[in-house]
N, C-alpha and C positions, 0 to 999 in steps of 0.2 A: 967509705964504711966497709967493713970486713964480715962476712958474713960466716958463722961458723954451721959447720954440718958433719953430720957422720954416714959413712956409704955404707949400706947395707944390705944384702939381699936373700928371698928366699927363693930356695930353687932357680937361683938367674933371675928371677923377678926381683927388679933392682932399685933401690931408693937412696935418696937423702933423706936423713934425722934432722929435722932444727930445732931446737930447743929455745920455744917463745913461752915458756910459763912466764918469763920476768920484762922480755922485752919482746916487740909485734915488729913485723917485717911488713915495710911500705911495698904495695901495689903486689901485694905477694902475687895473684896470679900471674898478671902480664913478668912478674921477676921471674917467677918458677918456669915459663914457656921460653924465656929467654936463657935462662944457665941449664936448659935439660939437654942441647944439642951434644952429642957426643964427641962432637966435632970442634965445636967452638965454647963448651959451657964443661958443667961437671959430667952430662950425660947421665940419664935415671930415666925409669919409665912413669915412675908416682914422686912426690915429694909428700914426708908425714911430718906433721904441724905438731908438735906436742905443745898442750896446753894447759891451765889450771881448768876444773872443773866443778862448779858448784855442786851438781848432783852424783858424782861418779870418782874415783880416785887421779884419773887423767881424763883429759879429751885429747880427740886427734880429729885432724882437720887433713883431707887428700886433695891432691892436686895432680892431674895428668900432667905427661911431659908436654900438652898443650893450653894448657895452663886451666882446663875447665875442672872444676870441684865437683868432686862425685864421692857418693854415698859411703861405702866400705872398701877395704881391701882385703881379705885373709890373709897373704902372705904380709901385707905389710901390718898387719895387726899382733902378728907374729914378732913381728920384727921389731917393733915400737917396745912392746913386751920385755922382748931381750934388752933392747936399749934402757929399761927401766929399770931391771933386776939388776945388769952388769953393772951398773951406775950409783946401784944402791938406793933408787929414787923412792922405790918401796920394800918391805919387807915381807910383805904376801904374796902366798904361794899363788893365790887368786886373786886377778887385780877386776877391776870393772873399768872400763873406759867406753867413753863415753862417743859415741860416732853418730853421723847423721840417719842411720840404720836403727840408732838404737843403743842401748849398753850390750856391750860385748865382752866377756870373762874370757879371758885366756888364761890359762892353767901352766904354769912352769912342771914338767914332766924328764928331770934328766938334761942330755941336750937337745930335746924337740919343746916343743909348745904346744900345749892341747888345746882348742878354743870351742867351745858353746860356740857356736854361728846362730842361735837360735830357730826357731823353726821357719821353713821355708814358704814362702808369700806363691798360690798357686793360679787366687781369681783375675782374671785379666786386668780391670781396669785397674788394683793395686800394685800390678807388677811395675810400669805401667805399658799395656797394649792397646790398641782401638777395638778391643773386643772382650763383652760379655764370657763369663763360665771360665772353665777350663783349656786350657792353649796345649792338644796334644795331636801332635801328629797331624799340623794342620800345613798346607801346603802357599808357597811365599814362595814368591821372584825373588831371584837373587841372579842379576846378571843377565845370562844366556839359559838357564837352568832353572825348573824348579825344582824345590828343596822340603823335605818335611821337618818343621819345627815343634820342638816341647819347651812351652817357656815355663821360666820360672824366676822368683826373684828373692835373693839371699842378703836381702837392702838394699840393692842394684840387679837394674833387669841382665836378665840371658835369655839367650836362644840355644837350645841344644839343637845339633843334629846329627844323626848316626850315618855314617860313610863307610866303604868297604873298606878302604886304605886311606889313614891320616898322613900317611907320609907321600903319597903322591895328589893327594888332594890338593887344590887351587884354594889356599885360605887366604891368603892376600884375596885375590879377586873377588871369592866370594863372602868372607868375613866384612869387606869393605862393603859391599851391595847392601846385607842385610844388615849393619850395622846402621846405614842413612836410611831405609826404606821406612815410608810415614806410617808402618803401622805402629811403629815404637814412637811416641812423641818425646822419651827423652834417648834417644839413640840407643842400644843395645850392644852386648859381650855377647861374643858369639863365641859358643864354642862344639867343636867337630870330632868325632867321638867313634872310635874303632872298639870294638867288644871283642875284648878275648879269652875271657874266659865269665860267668855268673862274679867271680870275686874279682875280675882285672880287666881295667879297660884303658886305651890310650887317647891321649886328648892333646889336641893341637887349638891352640887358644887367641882370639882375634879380642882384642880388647878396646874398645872403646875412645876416642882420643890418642892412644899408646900404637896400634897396628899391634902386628904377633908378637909375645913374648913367648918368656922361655917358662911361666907357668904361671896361675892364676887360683890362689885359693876359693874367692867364693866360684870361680866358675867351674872349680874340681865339685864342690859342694852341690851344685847345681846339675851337674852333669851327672851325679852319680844318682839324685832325688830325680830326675827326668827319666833315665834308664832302670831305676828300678820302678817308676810308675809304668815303664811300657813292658816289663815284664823280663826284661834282658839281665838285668843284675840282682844280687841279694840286698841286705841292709849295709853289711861289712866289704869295701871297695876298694880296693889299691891304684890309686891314679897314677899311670904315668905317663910324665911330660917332657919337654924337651929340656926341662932345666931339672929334672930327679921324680921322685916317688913323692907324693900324698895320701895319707891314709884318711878314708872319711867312712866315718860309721852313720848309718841314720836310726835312730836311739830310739827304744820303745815309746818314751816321752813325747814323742815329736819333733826332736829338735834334732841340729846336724852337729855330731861332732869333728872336727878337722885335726889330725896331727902331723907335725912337718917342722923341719931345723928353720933355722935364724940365722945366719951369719953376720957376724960383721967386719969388713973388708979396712976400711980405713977411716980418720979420722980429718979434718981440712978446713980451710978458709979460704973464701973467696971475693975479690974486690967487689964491690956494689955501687 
């Protein structure tokens, strides 16, 4: 069997498209953990499941490149988006799709993508954490080190945390520590966060299942709603990562806006 997909990524945060509204893809997890290797498979960091969807215009179904199914992606919501409009799938400027997060709006704006991330999740035990209230500036082993965290959850938990320098910082090491550590009972996105200016901050990003990418929308989202709870940023924030720029406003409303490009790299089939 031949399985068709399309590569796409935002900012280096890189995916397959499959397109199951008409037909379902057998043992998709264990298939997706097995064609992610870069080495042996198509190589991606997420796989996005396009779906038919009773309540919402599309659903999307995620899959880490270890095959475990997790809650949202931004960039790749982005990217689903693009694969819809270029395709012709829909005609609106605003689509709804529908995620385990929640329905999610992305807004076609040009060549970027605007998306409603809707408002950010701050009580512990819905993030989810092993701890009551607010998660700020609270102190966690990670490794050889302890670390001050700000959690937050944008349908999928984060941990933020602010370091003098991202680019000499140990994120492997320590992205991996606090990503197992049992205070997150479904593991944790960690992400490491340089301030440089009230409007610009830089982010080096530990993701869950995946290790570092080269960028992470809900964890830009997250990072910028943590640092301006702690006083460092404004509402309007320029992320940048190792794979480009995200723009994330946090909106009178409550809610987070995200905006950032889509690409799409190529088209392909794969034995099954």
């Amino acid at each position: 069997m031949k399985l068709k997909f399309t590569k796409m990524h935002g900012l280096g945060n890189d995916f397959i498209v499959i397109d199951c509204r008409e037909k379902s893809v057998p043992k998709v997890a264990s298939l997706m953990a097995s064609i992610s290797s870069r080495r042996f498979g198509i190589g991606f960091d997420q796989a996005l499941i396009l779906k038919k969807s009773r309540i919402a215009d599309f659903k999307m179904e995620i899959y880490n490149s270890d095959g475990g199914k997790v809650e949202m992606c931004g960039n790749g919501i982005r990217c689903l988006a693009a694969y819809i409009w270029r395709r012709r799938l829909s005609r609106k400027a605003v689509l709804e799709i529908e995620t385990m997060a929640g329905i999610i709006r992305p807004e076609s704006c040009g060549d970027l993508v605007r998306v409603d991330m809707g408002e950010p999740i701050l009580e512990g035990r819905a993030i989810p954490v092993r701890a009551d209230g607010i998660i700020k500036n609270r102190a966690i082993k990670a490794a050889d080190k302890s670390l001050k965290i700000t959690c937050v959850s944008m349908g999928n938990p984060h941990a933020v945390v602010v370091v003098k320098s991202v680019d000499t910082f140990g994120v492997e090491k320590y992205g991996s520590s606090i990503e197992k550590n049992p205070f997150f009972p479904q593991r944790v996105n960690v992400e490491f966060i340089e301030i440089l200016s009230k409007s610009r901050i830089k982010m080096r990003v530990w993701e869950r299942g995946a290790g570092e990418t080269l960028a992470c929308g809900t964890g830009a989202c997250a990072a910028v709603v943590a640092t301006n709870s702690l006083g460092l940023t404004g509402r309007k924030v320029s992320v940048d990562l190792k794979g480009g720029r995200l723009s994330i406003e946090l909106g009178k409303d409550g809610r987070v806006y995200m905006t950032g490009p889509a690409t799409e790299v190529f088209t392909g089939s794969i034995d099954i």
